[in-house]
N, CA, C, O and CB atoms as a CASP TS submission, in Angstrom:
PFRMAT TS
TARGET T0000
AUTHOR 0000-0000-0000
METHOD Language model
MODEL 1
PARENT N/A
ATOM      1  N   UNK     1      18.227 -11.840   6.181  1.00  0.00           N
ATOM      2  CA  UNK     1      17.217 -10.807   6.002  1.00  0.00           C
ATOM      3  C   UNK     1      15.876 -11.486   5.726  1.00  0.00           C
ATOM      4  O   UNK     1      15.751 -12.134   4.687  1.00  0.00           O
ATOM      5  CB  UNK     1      17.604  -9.829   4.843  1.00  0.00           C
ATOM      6  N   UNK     2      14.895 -11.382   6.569  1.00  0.00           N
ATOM      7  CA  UNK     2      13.554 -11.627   6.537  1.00  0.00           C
ATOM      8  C   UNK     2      12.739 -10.734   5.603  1.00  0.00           C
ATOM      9  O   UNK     2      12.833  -9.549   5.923  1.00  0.00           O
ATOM     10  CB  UNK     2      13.083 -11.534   7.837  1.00  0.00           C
ATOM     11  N   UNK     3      11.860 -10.997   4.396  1.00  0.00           N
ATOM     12  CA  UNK     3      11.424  -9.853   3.571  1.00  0.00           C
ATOM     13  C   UNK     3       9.982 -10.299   3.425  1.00  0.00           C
ATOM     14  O   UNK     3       9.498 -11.351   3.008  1.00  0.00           O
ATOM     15  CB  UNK     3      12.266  -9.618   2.108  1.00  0.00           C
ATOM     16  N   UNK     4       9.336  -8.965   3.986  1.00  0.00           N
ATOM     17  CA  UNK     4       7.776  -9.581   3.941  1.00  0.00           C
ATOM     18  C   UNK     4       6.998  -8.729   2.712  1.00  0.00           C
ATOM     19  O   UNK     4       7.259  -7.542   2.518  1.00  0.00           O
ATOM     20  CB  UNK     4       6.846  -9.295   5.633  1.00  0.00           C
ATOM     21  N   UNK     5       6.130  -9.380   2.002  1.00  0.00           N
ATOM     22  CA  UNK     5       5.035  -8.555   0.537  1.00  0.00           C
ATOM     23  C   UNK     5       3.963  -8.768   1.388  1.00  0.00           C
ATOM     24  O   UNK     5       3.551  -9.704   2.073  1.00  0.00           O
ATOM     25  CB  UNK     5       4.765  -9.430  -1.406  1.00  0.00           C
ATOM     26  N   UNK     6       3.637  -7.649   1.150  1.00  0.00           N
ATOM     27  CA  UNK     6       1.884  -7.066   1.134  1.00  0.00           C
ATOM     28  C   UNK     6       1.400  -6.499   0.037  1.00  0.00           C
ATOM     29  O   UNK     6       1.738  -5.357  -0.274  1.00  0.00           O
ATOM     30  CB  UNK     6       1.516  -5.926   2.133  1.00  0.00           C
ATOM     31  N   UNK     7       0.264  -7.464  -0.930  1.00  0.00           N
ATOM     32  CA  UNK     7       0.212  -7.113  -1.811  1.00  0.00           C
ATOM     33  C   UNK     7      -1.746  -6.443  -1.660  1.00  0.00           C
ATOM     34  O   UNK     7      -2.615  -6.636  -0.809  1.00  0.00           O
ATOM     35  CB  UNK     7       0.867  -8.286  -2.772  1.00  0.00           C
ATOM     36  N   UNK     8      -1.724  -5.894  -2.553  1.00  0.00           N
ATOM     37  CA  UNK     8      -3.573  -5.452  -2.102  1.00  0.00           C
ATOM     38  C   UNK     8      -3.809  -4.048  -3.020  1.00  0.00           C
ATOM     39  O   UNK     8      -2.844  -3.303  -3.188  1.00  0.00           O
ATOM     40  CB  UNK     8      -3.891  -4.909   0.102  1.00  0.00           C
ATOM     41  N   UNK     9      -4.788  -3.801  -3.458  1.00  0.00           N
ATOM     42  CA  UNK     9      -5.178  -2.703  -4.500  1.00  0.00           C
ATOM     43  C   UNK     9      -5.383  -1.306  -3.845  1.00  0.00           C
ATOM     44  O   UNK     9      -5.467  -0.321  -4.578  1.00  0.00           O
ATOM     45  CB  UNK     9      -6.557  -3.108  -5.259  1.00  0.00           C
ATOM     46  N   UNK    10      -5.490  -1.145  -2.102  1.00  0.00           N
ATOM     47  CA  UNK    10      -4.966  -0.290  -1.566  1.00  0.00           C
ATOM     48  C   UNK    10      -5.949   1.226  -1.827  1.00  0.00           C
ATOM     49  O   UNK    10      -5.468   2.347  -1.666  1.00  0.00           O
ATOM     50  CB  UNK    10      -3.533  -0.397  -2.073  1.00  0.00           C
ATOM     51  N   UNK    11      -7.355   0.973  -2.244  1.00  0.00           N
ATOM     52  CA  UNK    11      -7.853   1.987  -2.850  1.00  0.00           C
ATOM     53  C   UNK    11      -9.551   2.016  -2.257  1.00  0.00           C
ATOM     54  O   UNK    11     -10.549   1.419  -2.660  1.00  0.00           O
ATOM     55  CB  UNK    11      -7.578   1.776  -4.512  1.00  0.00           C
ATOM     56  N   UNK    12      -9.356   2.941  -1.187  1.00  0.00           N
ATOM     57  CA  UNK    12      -8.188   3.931  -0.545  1.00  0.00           C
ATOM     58  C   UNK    12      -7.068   3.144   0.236  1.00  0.00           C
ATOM     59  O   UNK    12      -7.160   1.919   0.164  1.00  0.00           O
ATOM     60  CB  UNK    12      -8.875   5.033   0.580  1.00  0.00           C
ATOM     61  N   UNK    13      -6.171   3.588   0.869  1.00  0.00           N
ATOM     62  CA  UNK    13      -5.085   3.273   1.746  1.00  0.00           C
ATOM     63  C   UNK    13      -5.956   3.509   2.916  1.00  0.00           C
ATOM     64  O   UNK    13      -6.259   4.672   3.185  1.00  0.00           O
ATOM     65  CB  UNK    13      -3.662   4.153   1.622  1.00  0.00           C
ATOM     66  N   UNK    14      -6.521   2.247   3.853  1.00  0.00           N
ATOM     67  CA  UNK    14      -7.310   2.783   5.378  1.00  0.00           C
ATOM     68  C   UNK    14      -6.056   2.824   5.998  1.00  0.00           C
ATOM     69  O   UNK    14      -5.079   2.115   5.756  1.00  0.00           O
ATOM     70  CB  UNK    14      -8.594   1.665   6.321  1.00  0.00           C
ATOM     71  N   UNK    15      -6.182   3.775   6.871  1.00  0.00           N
ATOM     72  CA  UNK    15      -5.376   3.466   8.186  1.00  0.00           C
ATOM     73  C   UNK    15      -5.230   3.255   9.410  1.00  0.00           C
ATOM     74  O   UNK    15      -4.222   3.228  10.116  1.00  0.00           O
ATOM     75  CB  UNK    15      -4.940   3.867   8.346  1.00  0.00           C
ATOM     76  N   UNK    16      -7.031   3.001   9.769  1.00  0.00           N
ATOM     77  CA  UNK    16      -7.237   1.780  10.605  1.00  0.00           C
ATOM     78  C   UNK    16      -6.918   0.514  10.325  1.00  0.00           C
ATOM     79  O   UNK    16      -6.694  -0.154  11.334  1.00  0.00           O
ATOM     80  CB  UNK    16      -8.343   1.649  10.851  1.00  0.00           C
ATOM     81  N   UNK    17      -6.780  -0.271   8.909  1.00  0.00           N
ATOM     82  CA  UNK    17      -6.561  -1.133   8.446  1.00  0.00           C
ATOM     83  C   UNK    17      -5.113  -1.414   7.456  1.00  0.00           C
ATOM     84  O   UNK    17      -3.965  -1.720   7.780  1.00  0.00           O
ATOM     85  CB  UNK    17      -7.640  -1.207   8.027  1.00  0.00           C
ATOM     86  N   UNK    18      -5.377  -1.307   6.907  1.00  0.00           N
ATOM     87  CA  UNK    18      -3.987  -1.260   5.915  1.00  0.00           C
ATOM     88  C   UNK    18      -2.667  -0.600   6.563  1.00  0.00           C
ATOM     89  O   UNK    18      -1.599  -1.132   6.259  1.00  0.00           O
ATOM     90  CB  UNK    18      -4.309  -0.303   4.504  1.00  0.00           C
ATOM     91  N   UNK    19      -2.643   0.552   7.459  1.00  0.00           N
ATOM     92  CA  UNK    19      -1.874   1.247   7.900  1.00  0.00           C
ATOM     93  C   UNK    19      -1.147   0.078   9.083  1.00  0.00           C
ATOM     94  O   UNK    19       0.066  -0.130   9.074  1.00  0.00           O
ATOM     95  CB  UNK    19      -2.610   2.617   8.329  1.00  0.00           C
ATOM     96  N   UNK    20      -2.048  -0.587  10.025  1.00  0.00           N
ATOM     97  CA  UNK    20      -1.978  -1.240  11.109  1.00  0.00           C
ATOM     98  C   UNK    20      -0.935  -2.705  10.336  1.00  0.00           C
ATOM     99  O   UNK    20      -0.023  -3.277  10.934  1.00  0.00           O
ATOM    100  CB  UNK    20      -3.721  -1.509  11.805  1.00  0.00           C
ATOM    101  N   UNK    21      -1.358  -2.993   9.065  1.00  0.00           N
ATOM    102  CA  UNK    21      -0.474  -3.969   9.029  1.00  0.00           C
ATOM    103  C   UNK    21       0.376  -4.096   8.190  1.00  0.00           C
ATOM    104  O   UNK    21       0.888  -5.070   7.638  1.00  0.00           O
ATOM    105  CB  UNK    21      -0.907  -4.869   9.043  1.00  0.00           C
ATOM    106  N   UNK    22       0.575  -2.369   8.087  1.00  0.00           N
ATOM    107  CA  UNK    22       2.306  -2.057   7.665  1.00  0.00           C
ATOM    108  C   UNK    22       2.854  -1.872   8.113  1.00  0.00           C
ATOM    109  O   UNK    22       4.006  -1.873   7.679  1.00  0.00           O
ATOM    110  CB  UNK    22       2.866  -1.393   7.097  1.00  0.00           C
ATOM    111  N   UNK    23       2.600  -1.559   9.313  1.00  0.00           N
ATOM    112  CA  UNK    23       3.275  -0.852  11.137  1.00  0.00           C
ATOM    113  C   UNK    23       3.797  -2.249  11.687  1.00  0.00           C
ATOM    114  O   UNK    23       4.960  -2.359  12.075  1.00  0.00           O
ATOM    115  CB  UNK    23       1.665  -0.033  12.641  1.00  0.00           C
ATOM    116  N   UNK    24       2.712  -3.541  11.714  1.00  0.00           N
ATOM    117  CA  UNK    24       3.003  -4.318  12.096  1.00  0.00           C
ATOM    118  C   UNK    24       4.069  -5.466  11.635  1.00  0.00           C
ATOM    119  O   UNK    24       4.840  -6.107  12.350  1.00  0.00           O
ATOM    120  CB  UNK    24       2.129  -4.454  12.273  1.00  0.00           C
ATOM    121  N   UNK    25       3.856  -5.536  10.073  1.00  0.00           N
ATOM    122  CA  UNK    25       5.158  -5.849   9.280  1.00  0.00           C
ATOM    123  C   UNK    25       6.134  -5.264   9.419  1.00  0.00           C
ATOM    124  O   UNK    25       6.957  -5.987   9.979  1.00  0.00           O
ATOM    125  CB  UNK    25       5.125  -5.787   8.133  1.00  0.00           C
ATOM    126  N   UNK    26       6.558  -4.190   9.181  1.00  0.00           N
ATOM    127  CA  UNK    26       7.510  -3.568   9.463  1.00  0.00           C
ATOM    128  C   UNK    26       8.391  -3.633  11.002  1.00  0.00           C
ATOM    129  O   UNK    26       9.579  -3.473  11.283  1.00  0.00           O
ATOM    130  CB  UNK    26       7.006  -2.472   9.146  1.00  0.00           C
ATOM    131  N   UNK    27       6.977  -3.997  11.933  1.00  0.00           N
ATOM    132  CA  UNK    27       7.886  -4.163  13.231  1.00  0.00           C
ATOM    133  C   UNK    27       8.778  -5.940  13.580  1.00  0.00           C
ATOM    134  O   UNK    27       9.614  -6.385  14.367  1.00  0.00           O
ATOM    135  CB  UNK    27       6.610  -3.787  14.636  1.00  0.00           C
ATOM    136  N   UNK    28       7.867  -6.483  12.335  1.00  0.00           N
ATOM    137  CA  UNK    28       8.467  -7.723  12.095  1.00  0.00           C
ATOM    138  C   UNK    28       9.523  -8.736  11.517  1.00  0.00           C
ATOM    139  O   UNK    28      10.004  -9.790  11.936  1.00  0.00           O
ATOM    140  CB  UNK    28       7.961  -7.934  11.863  1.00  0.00           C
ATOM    141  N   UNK    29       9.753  -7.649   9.884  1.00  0.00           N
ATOM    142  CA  UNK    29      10.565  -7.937   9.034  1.00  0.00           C
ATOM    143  C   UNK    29      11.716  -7.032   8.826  1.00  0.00           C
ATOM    144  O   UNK    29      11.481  -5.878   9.185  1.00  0.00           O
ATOM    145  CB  UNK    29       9.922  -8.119   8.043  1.00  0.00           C
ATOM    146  N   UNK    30      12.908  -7.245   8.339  1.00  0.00           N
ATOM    147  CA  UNK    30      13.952  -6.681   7.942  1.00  0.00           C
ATOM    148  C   UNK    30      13.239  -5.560   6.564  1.00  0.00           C
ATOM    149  O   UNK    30      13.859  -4.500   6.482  1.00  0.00           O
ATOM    150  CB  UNK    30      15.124  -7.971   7.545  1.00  0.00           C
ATOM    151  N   UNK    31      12.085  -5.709   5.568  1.00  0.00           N
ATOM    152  CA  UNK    31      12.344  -5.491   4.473  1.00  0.00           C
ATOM    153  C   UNK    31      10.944  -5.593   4.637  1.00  0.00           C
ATOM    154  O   UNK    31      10.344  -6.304   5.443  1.00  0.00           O
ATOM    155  CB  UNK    31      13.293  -6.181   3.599  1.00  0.00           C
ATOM    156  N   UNK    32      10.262  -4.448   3.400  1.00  0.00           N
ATOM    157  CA  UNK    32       8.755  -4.543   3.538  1.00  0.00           C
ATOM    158  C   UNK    32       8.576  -4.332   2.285  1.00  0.00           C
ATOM    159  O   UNK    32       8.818  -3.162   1.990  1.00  0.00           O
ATOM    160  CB  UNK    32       7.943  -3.595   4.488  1.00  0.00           C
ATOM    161  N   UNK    33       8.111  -5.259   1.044  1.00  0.00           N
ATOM    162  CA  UNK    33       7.606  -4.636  -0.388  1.00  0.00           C
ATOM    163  C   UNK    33       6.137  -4.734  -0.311  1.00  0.00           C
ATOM    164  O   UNK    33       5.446  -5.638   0.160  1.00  0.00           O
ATOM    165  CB  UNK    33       8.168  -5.479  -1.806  1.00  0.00           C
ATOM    166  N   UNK    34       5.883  -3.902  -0.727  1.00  0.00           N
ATOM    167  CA  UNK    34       4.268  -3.512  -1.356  1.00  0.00           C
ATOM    168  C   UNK    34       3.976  -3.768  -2.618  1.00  0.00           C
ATOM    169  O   UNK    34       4.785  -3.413  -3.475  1.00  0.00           O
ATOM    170  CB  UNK    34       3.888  -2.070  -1.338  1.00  0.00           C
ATOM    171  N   UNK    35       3.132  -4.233  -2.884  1.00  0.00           N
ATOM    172  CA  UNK    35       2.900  -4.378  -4.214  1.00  0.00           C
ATOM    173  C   UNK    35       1.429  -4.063  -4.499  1.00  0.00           C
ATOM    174  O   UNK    35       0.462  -4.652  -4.014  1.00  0.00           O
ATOM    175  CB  UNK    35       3.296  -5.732  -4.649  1.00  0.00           C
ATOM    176  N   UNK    36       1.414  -3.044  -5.360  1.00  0.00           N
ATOM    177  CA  UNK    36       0.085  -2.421  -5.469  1.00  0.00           C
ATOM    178  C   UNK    36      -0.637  -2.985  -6.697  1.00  0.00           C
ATOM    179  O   UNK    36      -0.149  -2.646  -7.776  1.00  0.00           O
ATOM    180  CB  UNK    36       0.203  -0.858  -5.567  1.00  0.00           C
ATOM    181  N   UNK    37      -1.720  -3.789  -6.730  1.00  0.00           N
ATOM    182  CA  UNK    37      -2.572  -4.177  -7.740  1.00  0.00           C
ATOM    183  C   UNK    37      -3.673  -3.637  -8.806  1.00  0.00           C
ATOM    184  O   UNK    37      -4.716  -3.131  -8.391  1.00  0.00           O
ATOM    185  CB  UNK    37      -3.019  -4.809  -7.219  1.00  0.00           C
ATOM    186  N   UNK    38      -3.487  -3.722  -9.766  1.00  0.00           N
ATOM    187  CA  UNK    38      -4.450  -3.185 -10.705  1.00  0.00           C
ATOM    188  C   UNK    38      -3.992  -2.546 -10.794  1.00  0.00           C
ATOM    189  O   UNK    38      -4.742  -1.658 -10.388  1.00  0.00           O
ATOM    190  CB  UNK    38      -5.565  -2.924 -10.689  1.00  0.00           C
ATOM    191  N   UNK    39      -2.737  -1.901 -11.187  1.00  0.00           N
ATOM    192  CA  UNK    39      -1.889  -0.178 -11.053  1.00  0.00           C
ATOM    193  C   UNK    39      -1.778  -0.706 -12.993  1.00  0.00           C
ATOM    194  O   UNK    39      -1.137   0.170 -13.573  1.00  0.00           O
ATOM    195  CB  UNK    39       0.440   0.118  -9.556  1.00  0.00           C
ATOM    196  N   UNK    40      -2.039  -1.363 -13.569  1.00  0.00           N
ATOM    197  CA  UNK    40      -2.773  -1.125 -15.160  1.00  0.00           C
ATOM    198  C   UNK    40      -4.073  -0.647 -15.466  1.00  0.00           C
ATOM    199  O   UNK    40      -4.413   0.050 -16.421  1.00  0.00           O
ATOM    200  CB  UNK    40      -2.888  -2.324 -15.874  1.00  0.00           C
ATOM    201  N   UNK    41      -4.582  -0.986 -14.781  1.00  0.00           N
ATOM    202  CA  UNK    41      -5.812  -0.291 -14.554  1.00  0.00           C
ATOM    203  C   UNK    41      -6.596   0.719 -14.168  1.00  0.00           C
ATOM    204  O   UNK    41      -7.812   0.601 -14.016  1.00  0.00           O
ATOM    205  CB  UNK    41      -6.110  -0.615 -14.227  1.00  0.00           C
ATOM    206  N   UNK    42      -5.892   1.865 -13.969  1.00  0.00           N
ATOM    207  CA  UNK    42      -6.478   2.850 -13.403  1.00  0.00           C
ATOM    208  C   UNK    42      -7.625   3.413 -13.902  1.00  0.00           C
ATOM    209  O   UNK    42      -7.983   2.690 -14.832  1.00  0.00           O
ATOM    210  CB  UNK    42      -5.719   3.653 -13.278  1.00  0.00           C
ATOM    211  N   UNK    43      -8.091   3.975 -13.818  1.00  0.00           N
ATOM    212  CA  UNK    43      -9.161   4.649 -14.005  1.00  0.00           C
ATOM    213  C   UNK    43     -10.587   3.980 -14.638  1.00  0.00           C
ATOM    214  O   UNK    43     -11.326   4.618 -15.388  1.00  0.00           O
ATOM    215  CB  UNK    43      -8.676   5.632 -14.746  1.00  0.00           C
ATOM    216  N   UNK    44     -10.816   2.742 -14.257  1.00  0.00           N
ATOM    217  CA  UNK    44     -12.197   1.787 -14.371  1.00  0.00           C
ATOM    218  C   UNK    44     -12.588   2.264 -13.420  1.00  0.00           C
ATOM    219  O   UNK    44     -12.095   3.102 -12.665  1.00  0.00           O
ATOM    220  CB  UNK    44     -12.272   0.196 -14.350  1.00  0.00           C
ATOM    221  N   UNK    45     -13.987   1.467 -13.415  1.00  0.00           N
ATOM    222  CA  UNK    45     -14.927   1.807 -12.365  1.00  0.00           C
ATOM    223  C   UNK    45     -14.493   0.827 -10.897  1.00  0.00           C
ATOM    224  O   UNK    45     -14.797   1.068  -9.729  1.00  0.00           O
ATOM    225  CB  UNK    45     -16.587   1.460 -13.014  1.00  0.00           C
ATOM    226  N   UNK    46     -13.659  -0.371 -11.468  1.00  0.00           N
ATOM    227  CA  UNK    46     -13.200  -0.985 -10.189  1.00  0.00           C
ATOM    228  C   UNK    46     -11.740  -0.567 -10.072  1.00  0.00           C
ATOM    229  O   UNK    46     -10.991  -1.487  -9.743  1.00  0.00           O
ATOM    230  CB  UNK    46     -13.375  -2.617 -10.160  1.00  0.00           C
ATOM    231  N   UNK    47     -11.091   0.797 -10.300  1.00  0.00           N
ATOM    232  CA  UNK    47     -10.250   1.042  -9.948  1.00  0.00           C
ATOM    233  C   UNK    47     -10.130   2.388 -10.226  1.00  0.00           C
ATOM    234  O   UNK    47      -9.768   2.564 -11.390  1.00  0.00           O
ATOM    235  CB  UNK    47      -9.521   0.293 -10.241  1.00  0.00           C
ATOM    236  N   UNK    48     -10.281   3.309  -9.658  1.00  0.00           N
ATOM    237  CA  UNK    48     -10.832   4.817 -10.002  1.00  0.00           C
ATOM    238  C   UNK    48     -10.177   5.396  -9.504  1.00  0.00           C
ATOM    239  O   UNK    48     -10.528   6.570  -9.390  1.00  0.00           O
ATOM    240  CB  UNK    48     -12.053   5.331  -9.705  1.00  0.00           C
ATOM    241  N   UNK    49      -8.397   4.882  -8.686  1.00  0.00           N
ATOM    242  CA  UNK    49      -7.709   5.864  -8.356  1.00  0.00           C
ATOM    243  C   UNK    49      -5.916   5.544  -9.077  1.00  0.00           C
ATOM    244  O   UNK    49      -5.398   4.450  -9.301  1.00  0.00           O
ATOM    245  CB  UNK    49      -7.936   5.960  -6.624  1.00  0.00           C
ATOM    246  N   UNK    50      -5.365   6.854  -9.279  1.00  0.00           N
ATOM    247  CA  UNK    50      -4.464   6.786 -10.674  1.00  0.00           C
ATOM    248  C   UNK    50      -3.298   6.157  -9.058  1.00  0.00           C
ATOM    249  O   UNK    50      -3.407   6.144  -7.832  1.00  0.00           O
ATOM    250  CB  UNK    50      -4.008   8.884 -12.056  1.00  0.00           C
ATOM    251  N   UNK    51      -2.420   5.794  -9.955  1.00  0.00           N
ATOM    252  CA  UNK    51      -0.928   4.837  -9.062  1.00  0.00           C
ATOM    253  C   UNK    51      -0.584   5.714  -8.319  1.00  0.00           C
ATOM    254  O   UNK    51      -0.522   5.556  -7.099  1.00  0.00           O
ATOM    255  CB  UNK    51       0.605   4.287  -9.912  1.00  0.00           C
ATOM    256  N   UNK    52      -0.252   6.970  -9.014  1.00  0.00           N
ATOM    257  CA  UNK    52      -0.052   8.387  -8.410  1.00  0.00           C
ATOM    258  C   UNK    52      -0.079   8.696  -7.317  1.00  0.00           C
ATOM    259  O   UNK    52       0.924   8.865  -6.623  1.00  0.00           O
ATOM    260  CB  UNK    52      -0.718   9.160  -8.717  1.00  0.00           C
ATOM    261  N   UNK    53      -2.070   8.927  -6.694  1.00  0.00           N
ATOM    262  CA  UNK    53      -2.825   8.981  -6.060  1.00  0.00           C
ATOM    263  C   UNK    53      -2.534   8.027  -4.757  1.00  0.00           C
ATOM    264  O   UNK    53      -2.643   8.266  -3.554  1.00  0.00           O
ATOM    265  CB  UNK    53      -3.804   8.846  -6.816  1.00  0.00           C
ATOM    266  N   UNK    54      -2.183   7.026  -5.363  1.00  0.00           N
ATOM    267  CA  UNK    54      -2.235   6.100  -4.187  1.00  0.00           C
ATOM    268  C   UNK    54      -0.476   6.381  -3.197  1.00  0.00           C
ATOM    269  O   UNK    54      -0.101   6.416  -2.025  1.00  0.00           O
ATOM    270  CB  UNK    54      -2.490   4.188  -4.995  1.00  0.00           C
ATOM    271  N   UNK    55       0.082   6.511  -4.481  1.00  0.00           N
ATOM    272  CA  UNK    55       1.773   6.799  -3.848  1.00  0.00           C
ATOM    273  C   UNK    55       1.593   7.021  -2.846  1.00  0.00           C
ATOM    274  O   UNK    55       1.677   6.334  -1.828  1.00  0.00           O
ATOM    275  CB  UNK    55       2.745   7.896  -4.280  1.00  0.00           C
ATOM    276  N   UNK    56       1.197   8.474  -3.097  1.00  0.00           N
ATOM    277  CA  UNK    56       1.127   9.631  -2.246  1.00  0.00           C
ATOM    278  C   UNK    56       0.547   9.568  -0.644  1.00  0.00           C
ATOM    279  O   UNK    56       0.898   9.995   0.456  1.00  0.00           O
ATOM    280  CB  UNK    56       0.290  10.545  -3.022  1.00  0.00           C
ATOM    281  N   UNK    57      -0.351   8.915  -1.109  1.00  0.00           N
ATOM    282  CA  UNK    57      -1.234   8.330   0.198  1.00  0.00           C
ATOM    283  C   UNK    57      -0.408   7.754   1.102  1.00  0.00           C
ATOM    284  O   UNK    57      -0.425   7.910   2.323  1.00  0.00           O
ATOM    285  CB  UNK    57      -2.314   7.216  -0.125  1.00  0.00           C
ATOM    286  N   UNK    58       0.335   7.063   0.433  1.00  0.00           N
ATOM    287  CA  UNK    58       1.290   6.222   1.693  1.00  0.00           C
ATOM    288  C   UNK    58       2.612   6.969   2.103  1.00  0.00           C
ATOM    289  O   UNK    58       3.200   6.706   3.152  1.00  0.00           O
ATOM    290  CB  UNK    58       1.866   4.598   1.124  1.00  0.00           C
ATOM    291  N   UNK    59       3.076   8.000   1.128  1.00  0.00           N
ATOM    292  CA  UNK    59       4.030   8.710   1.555  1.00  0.00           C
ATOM    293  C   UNK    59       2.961   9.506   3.072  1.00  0.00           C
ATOM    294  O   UNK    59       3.098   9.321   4.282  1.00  0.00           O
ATOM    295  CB  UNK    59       4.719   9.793   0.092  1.00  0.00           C
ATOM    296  N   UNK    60       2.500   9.908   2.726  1.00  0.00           N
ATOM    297  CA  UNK    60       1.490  10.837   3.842  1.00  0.00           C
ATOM    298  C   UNK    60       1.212   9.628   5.222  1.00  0.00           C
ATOM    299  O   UNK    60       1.432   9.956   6.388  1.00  0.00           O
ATOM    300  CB  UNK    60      -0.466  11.388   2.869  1.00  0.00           C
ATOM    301  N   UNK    61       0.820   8.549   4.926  1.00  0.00           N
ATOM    302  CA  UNK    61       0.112   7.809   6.080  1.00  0.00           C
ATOM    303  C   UNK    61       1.434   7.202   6.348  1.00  0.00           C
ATOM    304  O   UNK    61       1.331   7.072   7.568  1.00  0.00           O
ATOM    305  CB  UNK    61      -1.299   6.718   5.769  1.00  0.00           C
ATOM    306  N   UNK    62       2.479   6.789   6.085  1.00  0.00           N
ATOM    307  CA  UNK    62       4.050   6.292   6.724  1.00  0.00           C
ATOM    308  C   UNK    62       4.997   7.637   6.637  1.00  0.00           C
ATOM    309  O   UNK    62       6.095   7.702   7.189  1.00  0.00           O
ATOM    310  CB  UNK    62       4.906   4.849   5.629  1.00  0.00           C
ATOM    311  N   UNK    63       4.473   8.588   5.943  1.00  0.00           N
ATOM    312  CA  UNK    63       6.058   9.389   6.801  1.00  0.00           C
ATOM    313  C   UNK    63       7.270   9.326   6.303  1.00  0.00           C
ATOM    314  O   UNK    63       8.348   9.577   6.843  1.00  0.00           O
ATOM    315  CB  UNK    63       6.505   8.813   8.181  1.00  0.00           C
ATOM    316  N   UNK    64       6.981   8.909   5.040  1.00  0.00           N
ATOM    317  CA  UNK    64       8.517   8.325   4.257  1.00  0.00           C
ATOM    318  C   UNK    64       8.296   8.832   2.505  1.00  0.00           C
ATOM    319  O   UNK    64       9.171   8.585   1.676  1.00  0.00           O
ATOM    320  CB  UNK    64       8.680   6.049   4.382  1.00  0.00           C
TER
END
């Protein structure tokens, strides 16, 4: 099993960008973890969206 991390603060989730190279990992690896950064941090000014928020985003932009 091949297992690829993409790690990145994800805020917003693009999906011209970010979307393209989860599509593309995924068409690559057995196994895809994400790892979302600054998710202690929510609500600073360099991080102004809650873990929540972001979930969701990717449930919506992957379909899963």
């Amino acid at each position: 099993m091949v297992r690829a991390l993409f790690v990145g603060r994800f805020q917003p989730l693009h999906r011209g960008g970010h979307e393209e190279v989860i599509k593309w990992l995924l068409g690559r690896h057995d196994e895809l973890v994400i790892a979302i950064g600054s998710a202690n941090e929510s609500f600073t000014p360099r991080n102004h969206s809650p873990l929540v928020r972001e979930l969701r985003c990717f449930t919506q932009c992957l379909g899963s």
